[in-house]
N, C-alpha and C positions, 0 to 999 in steps of 0.2 A: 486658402488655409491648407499648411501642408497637412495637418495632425488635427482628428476630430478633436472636441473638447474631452476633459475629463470630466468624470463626476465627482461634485463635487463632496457627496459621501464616500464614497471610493476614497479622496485625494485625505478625508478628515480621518476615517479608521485607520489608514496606512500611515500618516503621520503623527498623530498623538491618540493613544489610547485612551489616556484622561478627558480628551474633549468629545471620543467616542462613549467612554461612560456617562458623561454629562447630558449629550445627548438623550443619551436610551436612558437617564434616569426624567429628564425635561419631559419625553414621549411619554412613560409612563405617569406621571405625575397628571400630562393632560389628560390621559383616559381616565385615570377616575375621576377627575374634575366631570369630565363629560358623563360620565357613570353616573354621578351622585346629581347630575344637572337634570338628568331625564328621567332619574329614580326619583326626585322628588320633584320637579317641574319648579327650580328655581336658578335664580340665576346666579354668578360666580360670585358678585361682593357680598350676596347670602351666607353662600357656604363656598370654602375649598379647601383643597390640601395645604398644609402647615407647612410639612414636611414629614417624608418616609424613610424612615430604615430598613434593614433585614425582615425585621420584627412587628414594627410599629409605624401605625397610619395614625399624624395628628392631624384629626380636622379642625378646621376655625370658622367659626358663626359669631357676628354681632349678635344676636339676639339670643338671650336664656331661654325663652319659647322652644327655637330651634335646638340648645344644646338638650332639652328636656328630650324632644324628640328623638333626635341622634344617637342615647342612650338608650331609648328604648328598644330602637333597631340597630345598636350596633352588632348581636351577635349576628343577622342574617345579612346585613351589609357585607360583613368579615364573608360570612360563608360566601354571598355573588362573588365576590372581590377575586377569594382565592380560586373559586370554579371558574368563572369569566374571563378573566387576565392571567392564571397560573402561577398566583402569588403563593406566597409560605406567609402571609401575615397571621402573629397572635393575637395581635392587641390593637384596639383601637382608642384613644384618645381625644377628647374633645373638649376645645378650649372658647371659653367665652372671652372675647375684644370687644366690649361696645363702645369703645372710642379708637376703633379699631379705623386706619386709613381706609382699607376697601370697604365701609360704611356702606349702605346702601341708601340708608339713610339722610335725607339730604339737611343740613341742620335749617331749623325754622327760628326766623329771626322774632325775639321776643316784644320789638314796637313795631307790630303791623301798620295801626292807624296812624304812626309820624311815622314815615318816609317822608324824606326829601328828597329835592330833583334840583343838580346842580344849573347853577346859572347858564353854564357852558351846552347844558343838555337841553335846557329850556330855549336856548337862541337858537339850536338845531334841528328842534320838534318847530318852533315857532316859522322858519324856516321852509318846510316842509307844506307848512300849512298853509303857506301863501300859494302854493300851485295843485293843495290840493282838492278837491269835489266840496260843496257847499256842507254838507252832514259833517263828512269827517276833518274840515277845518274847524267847526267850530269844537269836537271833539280833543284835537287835538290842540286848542288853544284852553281850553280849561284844565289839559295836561302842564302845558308849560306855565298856566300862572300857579302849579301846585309851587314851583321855585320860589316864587316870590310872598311866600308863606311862612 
């Protein structure tokens, strides 16, 4: 190689200003995801950032529980936020989604005890059970006659 590489932040500030804002607004956005992850020991489809302006931090929580909470500590959140990070935030906002996609939630299917087990799945488990140990053959054969149920 004649010419070491560039960097590739170096090559993104000097060519588009807009995709360097984008950046440093993506970087900020992940610290207080990170902030709010170890302030309250939950993980990110619980809570994160909405979105921030100048002004205004909206967060989002599936769960009312959570938004209760959120409000309770938004003025001291604001105050870490602006001392920690060297923001100018006023406001904090907090929105409840509970059919929200990052759910944490995972939805529970309402006929537990009828499950069925396709044909296709039953000749693959049945399959299975022909090479396997004496215990879990027969296990696994009272799985595949759920199919034929």
């Amino acid at each position: 190689m004649k010419r070491s590489p560039n960097d590739l932040q170096t090559l993104l500030s000097e060519s588009s200003p807009v995709l360097n804002d984008f950046s440093d607004r993506y970087r900020l956005i992940q610290k207080i995801n990170q902030y709010l992850q170890s302030r309250f020991d939950v993980k990110e489809q619980i809570l994160h950032v909405g979105n921030i302006t100048q002004e205004v931090l909206i967060l989002e929580t599936y769960s009312p529980v959570w938004s209760s909470r959120l409000k309770y500590e938004t003025e001291s959140i604001l105050r870490d936020l602006n001392q920690k990070l060297l923001l100018s935030l006023q406001k904090i906002e907090i929105r409840t989604t509970p059919n929200a996609v990052f759910s944490a939630k995972p939805k529970q299917s309402t006929n537990k005890g009828q499950r069925k087990l396709s044909q296709q799945s039953a000749a693959s488990i049945l399959e299975i059970a022909e090479h396997a140990p004496k215990e879990l053959r027969e296990k696994l054969e009272r799985l595949a006659a759920r199919s034929l149920k």
